[in-house]
C-alpha positions in Angstrom: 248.2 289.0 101.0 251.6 288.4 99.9 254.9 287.4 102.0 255.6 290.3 102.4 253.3 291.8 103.8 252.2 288.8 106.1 256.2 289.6 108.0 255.4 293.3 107.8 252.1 292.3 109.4 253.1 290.5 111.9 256.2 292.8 113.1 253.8 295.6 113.8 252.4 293.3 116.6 255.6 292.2 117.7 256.5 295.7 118.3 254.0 296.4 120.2 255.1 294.8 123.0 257.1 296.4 125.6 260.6 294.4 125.7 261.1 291.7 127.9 263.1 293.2 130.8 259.8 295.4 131.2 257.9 291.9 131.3 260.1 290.3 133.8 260.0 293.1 136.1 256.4 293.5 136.0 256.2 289.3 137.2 258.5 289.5 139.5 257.1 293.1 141.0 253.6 291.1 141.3 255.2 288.0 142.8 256.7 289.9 145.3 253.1 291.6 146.0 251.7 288.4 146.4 254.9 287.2 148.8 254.4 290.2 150.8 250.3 288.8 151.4 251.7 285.6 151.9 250.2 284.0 149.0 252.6 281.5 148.2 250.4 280.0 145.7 249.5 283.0 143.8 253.5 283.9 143.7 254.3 280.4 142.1 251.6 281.0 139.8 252.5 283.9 138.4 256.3 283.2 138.1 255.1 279.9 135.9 252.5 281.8 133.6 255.1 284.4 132.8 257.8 281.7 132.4 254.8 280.1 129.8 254.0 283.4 128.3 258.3 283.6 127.6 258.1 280.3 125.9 255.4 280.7 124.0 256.8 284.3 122.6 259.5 282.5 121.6 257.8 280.1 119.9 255.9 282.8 117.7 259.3 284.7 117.4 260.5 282.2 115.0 
């Protein structure tokens, strides 16, 4: 496989993604879920594996 079509590749899966504003939404619409059951814990966790998951995407962005 050449360059070229190892970045052509690998765009197709980056556009599959739905952008981030749709990502950060859907975290903070399932911490406040968990907020509203009073699960504290839960809430915290999901905020930090969606603030993971952003670092990491950027990390394969470049």
């Amino acid at each position: 496989m050449s360059v070229l079509q190892h970045h052509r590749a690998a765009h197709r899966w980056h556009d599959r993604f739905p952008p981030r504003g749709a990502w950060r939404a859907t975290g903070a619409l399932i911490a406040f879920g968990l907020l509203a059951a009073r699960d504290l814990v839960g809430a915290i966790s999901v905020l930090v594996a969606f603030a993971v998951a952003e670092v990491v995407y950027d990390a394969a962005d470049r």
